[in-house]
C-alpha positions as a Python dict, from the first residue, in 0.01 Angstrom:
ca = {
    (1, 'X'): (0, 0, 0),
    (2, 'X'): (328, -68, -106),
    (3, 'X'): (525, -63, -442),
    (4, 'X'): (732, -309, -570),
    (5, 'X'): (991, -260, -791),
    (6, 'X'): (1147, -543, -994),
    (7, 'X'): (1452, -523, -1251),
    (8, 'X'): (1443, -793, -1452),
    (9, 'X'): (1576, -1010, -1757),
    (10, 'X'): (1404, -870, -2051),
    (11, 'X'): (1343, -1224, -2211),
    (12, 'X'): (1169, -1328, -1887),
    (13, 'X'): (873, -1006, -1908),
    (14, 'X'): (594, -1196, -2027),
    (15, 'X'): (634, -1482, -1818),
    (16, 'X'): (601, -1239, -1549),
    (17, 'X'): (338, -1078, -1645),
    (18, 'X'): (159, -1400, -1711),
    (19, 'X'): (221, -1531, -1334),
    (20, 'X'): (104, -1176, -1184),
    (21, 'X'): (-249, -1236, -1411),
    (22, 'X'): (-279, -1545, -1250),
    (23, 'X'): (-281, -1384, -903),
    (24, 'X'): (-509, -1152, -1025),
    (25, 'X'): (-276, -855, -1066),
    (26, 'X'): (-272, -684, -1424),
    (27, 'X'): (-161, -332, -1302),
    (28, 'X'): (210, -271, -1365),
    (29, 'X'): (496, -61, -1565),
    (30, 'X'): (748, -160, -1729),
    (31, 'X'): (1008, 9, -1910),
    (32, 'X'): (1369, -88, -2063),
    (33, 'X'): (1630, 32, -1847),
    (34, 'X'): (2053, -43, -1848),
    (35, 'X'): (2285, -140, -1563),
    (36, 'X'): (2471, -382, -1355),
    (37, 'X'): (2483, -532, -1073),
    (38, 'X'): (2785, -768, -864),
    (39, 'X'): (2879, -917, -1205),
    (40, 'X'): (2970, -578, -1339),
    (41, 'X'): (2883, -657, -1688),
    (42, 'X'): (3005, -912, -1915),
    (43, 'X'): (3337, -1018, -2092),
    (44, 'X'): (3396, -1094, -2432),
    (45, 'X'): (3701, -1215, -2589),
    (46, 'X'): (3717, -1175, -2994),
    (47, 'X'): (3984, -1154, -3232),
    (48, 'X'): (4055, -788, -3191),
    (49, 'X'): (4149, -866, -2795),
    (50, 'X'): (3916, -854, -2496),
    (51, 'X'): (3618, -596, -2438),
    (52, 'X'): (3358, -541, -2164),
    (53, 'X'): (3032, -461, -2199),
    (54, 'X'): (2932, -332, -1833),
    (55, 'X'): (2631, -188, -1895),
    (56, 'X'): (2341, -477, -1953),
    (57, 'X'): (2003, -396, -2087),
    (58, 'X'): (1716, -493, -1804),
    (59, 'X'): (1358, -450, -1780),
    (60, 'X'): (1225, -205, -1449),
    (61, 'X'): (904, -288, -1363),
    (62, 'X'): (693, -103, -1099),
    (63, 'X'): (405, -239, -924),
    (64, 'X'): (168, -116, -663),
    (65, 'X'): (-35, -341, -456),
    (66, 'X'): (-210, -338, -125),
    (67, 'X'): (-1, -454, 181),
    (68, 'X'): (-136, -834, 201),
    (69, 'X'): (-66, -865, -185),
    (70, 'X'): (305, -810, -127),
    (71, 'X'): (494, -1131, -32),
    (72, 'X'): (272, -1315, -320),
    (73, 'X'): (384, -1044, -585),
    (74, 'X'): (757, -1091, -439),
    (75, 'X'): (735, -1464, -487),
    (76, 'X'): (528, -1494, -816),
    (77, 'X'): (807, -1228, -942),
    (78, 'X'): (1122, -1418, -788),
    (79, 'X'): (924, -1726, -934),
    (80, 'X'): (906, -1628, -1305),
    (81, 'X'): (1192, -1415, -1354),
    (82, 'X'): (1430, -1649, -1189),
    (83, 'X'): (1699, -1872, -1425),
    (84, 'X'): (1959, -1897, -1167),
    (85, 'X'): (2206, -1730, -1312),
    (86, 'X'): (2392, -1432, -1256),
    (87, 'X'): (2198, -1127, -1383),
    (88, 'X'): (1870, -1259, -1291),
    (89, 'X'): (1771, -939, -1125),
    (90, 'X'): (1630, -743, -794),
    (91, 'X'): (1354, -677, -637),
    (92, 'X'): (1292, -387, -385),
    (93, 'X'): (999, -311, -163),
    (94, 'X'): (886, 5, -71),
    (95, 'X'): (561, 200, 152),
    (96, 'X'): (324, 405, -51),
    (97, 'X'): (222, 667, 117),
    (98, 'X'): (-90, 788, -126),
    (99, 'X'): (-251, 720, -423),
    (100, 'X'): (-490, 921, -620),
    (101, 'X'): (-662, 846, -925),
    (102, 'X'): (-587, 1142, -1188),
    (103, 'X'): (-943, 1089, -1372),
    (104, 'X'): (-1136, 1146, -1090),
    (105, 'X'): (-907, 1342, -793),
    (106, 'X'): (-990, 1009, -565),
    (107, 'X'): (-738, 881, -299),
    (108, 'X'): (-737, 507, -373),
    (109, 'X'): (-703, 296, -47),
}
């Protein structure tokens, strides 16, 4: 199994999460997060001078899927998160190296 981790634009969660149903995964968590990336942030300039804001508000989502869902979840993901701008986001890949299912003390394969 392996987990992927996505940090995305927050406008662009339910368009993900519509494109993973369609592949036929529902199973995911998402939560707000804040950071920044090779942009570092964004300028403004207003009348009381320049300011930064560096740290941008994202959306982290977390998904675990068996090892021949994986480049379909990377490209549905990369697919409906994308706007090509800056900011758009990262994905990361990692092994899973167990899973058990709390309710019933199972090790899901």
């Amino acid at each position: 199994m392996m987990k992927v981790e996505a940090i995305i634009r927050p406008e662009k969660l339910n368009a993900v999460k519509a494109s993973l149903e369609e592949i036929g995964v529902h199973g995911m968590t998402a939560y707000p997060v804040q950071g920044r990336g090779e942009q570092k942030g964004l300028c403004f300039t207003h009348r009381a001078g320049n300011y930064r804001i560096d740290m941008l508000e994202k959306t982290k989502l977390e998904i675990v899927v068996s090892d021949d869902q994986t480049e379909k979840v990377v490209e549905t993901v990369c697919q409906a998160a994308r706007t090509g701008d800056a900011g758009d986001g990262k994905i990361f890949v990692y092994p899973v190296a167990r899973v058990i299912r709390v309710r019933t003390g199972e090790e899901v394969k």
